[in-house]
Structure formats: C-alpha cells, structure tokens
Backbone as numpy.savetxt, mean C-alpha at the origin, in Angstrom:
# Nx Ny Nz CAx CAy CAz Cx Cy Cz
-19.72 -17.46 -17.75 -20.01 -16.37 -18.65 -18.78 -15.48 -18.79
-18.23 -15.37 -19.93 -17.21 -14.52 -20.25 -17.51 -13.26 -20.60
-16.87 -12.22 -19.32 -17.45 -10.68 -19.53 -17.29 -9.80 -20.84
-17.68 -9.11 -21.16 -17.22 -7.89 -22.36 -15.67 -7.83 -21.88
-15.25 -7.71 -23.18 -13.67 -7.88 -23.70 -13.91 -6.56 -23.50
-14.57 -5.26 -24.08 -14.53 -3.89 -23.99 -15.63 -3.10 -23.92
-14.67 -1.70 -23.26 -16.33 -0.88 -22.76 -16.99 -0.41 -24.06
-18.07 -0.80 -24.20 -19.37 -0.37 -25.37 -19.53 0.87 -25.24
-19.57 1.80 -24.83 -19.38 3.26 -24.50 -18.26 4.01 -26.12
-18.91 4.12 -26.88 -17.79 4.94 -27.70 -17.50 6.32 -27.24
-18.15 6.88 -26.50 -17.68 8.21 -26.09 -16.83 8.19 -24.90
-16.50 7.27 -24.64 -15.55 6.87 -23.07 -14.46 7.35 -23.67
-14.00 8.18 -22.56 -12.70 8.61 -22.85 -11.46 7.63 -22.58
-11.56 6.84 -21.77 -10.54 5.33 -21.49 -11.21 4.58 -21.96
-11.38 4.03 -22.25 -11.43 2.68 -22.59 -10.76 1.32 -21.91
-11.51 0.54 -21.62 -11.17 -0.54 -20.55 -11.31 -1.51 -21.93
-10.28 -2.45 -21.27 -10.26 -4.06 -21.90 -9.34 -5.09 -21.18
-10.20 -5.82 -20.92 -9.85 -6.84 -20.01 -8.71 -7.60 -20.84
-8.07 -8.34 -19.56 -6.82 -8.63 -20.47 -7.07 -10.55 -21.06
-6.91 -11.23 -21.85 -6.86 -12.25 -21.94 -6.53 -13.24 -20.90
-7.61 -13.89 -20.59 -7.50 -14.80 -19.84 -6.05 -15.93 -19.38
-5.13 -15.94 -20.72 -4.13 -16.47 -20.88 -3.17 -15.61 -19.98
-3.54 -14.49 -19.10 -2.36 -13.42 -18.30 -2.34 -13.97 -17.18
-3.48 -14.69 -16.59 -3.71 -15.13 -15.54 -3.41 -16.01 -14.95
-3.11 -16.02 -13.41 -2.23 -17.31 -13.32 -3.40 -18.51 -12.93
-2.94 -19.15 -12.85 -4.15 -20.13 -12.72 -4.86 -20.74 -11.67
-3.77 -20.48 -10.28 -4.41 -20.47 -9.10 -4.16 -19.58 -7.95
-4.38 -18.42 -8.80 -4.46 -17.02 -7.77 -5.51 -17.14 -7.00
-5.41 -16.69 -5.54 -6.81 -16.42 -5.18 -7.26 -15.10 -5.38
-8.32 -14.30 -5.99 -8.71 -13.02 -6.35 -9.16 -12.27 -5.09
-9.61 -13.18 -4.20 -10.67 -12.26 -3.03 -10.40 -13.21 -1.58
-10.91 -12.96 -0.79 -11.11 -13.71 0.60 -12.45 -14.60 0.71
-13.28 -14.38 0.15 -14.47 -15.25 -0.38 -13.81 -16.96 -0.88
-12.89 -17.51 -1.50 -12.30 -17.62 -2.21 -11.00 -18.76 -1.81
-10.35 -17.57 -1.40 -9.04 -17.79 -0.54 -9.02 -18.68 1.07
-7.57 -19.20 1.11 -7.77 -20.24 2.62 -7.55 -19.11 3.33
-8.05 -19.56 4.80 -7.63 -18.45 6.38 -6.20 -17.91 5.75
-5.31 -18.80 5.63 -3.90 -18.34 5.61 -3.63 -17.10 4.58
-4.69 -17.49 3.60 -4.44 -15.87 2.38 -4.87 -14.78 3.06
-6.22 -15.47 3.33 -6.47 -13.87 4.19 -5.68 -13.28 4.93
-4.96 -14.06 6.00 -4.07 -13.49 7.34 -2.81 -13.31 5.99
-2.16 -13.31 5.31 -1.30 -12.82 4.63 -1.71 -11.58 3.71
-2.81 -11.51 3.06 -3.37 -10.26 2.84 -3.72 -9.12 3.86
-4.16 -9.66 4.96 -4.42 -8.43 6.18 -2.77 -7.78 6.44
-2.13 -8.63 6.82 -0.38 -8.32 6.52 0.22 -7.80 6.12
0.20 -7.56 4.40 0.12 -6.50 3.43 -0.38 -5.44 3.68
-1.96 -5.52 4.08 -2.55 -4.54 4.31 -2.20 -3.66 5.38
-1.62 -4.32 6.27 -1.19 -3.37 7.36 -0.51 -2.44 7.36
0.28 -3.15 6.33 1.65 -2.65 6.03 1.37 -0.78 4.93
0.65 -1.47 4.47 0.27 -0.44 3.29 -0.54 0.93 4.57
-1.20 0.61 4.85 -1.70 1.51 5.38 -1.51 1.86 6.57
-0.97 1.17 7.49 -0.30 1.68 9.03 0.98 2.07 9.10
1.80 2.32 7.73 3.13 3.46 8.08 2.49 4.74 8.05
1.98 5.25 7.16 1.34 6.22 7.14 0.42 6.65 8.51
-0.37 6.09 8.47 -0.88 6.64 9.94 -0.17 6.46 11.43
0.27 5.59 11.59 1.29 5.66 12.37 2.52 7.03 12.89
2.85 7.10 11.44 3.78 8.58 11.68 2.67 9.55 12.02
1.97 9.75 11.10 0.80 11.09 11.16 0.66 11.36 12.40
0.63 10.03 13.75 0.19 10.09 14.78 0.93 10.01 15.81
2.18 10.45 14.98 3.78 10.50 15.87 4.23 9.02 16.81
3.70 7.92 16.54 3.38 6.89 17.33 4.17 6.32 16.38
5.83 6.90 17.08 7.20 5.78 16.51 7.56 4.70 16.89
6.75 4.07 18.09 7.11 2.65 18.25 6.60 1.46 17.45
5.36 2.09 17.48 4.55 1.21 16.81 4.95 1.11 15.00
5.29 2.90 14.76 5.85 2.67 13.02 7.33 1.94 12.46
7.98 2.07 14.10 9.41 1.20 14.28 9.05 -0.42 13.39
8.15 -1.30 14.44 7.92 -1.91 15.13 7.10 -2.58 13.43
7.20 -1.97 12.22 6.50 -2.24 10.91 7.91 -2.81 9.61
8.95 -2.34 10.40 10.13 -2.46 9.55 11.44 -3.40 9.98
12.11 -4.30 8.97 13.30 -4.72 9.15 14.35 -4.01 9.85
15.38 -3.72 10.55 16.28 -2.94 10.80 17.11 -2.54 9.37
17.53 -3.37 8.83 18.19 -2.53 7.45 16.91 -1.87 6.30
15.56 -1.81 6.43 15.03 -1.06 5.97 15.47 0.28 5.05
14.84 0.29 3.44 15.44 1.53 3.31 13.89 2.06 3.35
13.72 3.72 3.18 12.51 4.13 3.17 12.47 5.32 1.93
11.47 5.31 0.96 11.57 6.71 -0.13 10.46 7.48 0.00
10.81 8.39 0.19 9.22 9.46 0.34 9.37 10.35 -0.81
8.80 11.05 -1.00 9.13 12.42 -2.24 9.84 13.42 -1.35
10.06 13.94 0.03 10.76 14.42 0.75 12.31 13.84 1.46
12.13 12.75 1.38 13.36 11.94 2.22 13.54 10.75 1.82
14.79 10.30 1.54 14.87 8.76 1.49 16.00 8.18 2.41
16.49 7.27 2.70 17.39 6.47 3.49 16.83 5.63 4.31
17.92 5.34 5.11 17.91 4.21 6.01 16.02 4.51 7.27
15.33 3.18 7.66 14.65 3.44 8.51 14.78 4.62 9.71
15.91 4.32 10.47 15.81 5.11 11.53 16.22 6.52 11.40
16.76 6.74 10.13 17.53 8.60 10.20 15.92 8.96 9.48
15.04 8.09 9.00 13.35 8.33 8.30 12.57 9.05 9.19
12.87 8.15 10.46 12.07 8.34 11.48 12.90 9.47 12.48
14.36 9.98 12.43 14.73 11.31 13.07 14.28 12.17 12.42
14.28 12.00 11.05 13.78 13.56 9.84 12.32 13.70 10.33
11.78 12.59 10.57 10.07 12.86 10.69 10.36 13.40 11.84
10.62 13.44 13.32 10.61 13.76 14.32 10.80 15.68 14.28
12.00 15.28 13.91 12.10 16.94 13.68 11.67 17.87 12.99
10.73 16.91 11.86 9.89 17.82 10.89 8.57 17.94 11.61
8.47 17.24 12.57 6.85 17.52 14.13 7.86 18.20 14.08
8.94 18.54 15.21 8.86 19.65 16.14 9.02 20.90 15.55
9.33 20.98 14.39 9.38 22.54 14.08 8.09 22.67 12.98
7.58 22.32 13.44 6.01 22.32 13.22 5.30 21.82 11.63
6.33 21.50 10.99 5.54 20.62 9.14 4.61 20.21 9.89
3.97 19.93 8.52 2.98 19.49 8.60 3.13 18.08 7.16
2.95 17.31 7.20 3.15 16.33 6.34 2.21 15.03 6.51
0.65 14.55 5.73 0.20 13.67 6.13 0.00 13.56 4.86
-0.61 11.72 5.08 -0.79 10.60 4.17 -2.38 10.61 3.83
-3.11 10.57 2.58 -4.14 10.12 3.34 -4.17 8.96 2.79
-5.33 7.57 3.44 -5.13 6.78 3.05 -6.90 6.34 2.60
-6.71 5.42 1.85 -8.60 5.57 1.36 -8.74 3.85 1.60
C-alpha cells in the first residue's frame, strides 16, 4: 500500500510530502526489525556516539568522553572549537570556575 503523497489537512501549516520512492536506496535497512545483528550493533555505535559526548562531559567523566574520540579529533561547539584535548581543558576549566553548560539529549 502506497502511503498519501501529502498531508490532507489544508490548514496545516507545513505540509509534509513524502519524497518519491525513486530517492531511496534500495537496500537500506530502515529499522532493527529489519536489519542483520551487525546493523544493529553499528547503529547502537552511532548512537553512542551521538548521545554519550554530551553526557559524559555534563558528568565531568573525561575518561570515558576521551575514550569516544580519535586522537586527531577536531570538536565544534557554539562556544569552542579545536583539537579534542584543548575541548576537553576548556571544558575542565569552564567546571571549575563554575559554568554551567549542558546538553540535553531526548
């Protein structure tokens, strides 16, 4: 069954439309339902990634946020950018003189 091309809603302020089937690659896996063990354990991977720098720092627990990155790592925040480890001195010293700076993550 091929879904609605668009939202029926004329008062919708966005408007959704799915994109042509022709965008798609043809053997993506979409979900873990789906996907072999190996996608999943490469998606959890990603996922880690995405969401355990952030909490990690929040929780001043620099080994473990070390321990997420290449050594030539660069890092961009809206506050700081450069190399991994001068990332992780700026964060240090932005704890001790008391910032406050967290992620949230959903």
């Amino acid at each position: 069954m091929e879904p609605s091309k668009t939202s029926q809603k004329p008062d919708e302020k966005y408007r959704t439309t799915q994109p042509p089937s022709s965008t798609y690659p043809e053997h993506a896996s979409r979900n873990n339902s789906n996907g072999t063990d190996a996608d999943v354990l490469d998606r959890m991977k990603v996922r880690e990634i995405c969401e355990g720098w952030g909490m990690y720092r929040d929780a001043a627990e620099w080994r473990n946020y070390r321990s997420m990155f290449h050594d030539d790592a660069y890092i961009a925040t809206s506050w700081k950018q450069g190399r991994i480890d001068d990332f992780i001195k700026a964060s240090i010293e932005g704890f001790e003189k008391g910032s406050e700076f967290m992620y949230s993550m959903c």
